[in-house]
C-alpha positions in Angstrom: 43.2 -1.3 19.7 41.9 -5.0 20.1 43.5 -8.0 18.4 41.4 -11.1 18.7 42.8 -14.1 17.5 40.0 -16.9 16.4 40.4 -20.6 17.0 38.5 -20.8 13.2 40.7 -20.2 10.4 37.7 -20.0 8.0 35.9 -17.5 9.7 39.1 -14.7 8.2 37.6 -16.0 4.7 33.9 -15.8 5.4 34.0 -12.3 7.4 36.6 -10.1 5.5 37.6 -7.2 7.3 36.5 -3.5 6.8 39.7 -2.7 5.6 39.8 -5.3 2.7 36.4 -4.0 1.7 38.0 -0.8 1.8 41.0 -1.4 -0.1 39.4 -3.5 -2.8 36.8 -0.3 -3.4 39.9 2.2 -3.4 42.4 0.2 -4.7 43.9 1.3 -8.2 43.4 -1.8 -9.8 39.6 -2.5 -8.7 39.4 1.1 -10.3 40.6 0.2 -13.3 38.1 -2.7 -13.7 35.4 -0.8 -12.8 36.4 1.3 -15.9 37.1 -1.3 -18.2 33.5 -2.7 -17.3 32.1 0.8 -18.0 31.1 2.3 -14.5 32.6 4.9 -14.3 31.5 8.8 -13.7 33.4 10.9 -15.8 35.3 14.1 -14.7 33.6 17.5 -14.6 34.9 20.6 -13.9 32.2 23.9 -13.5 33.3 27.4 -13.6 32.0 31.3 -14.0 33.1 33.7 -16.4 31.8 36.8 -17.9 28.1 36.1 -17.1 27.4 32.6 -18.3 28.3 28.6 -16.5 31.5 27.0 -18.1 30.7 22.9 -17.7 34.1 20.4 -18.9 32.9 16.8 -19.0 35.5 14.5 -19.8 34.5 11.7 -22.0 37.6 10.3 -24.0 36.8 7.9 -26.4 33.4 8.5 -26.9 31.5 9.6 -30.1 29.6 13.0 -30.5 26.4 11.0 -31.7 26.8 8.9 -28.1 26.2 11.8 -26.2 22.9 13.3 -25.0 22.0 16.2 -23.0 18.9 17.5 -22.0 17.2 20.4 -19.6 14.2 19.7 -17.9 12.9 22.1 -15.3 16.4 23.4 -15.0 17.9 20.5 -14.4 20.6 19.6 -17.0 21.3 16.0 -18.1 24.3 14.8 -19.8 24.1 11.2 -20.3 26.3 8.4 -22.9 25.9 5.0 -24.4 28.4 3.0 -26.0 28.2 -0.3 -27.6 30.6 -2.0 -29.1 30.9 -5.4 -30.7 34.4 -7.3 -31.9 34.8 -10.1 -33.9 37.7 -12.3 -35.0 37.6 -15.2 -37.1 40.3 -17.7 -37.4 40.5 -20.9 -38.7 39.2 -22.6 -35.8 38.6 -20.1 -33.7 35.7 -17.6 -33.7 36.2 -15.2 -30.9 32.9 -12.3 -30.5 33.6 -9.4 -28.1 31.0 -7.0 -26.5 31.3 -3.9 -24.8 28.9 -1.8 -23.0 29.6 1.4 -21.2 27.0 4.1 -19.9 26.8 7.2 -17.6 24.3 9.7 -16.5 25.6 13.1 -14.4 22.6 15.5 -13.7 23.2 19.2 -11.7 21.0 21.5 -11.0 21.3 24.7 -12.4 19.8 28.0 -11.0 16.9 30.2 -12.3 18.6 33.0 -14.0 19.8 30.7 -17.3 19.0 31.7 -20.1 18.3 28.0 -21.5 17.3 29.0 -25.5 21.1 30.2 -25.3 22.7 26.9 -24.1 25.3 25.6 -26.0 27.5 22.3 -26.8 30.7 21.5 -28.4 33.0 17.5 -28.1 36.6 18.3 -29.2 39.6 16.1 -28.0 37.6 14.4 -25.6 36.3 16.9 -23.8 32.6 17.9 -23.6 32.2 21.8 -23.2 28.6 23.4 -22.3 28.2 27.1 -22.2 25.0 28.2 -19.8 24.4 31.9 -20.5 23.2 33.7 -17.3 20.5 36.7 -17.5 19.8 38.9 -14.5 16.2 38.5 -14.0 14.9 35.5 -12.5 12.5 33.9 -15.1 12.2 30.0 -14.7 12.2 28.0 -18.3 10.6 24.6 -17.5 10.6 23.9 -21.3 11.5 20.2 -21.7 15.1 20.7 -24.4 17.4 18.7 -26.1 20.7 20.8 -26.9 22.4 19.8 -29.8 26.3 19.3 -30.2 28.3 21.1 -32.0 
């Protein structure tokens, strides 16, 4: 490895180094910012299990009525939109908060789904889509909206 030293202070402040990119992007606390300012991809965890897809989408704090998801030419689309406005009045001061968070995760699901027989259900958090499997192949390019439970 290299060292160069540079006659020019301010050229350390005008050309950060990879690794300060790196750490800002990765650090814990730019994370948690990127969080608070509502860009994050929530969590999603896909399995298989007596014929049909298991999808766990973890959306904490959000409202049934905020969620969306939709199939179009087998491609499934879970998306959220939250807004939130605060307001505090004092005697002086009037203080008016707003909050906006959004996500989109799409996946691409095979042909042999049976997509009438998709189902949705938010408990504790945690969004949980069944996608029932049928042996032949027969492609569904149905535009849907599945409704949660």
């Amino acid at each position: 490895m290299t060292l160069i030293k540079s006659n020019f202070p301010w050229t350390s402040d005008l050309f950060p180094s990879f690794n300060s990119v790196w750490d800002d992007f990765f650090n814990k606390d730019s994370f948690s910012r990127r969080l608070e300012l509502g860009t994050s991809v929530p969590a999603v965890n896909i399995s298989e299990e007596n014929g049909q897809f298991l999808i766990d989408v973890a959306v904490p704090g959000m409202k049934k009525e905020d969620l969306k998801i939709n199939l179009n030419d087998n491609i499934l689309t879970i998306s959220c939109e939250k807004k939130e406005e605060k307001e505090e009045k004092d005697k002086k001061i009037t203080r008016r908060e707003f909050s906006y968070s959004s996500f989109m995760r799409s996946f691409q699901l095979p042909e042999n789904i049976k997509a009438e027989k998709i189902s949705a259900e938010y408990k504790e958090g945690v969004l949980k889509l069944k996608v029932p499997k049928q042996e032949e192949s027969k492609k569904d390019t149905t535009p849907k909206q599945i409704s949660i439970q």
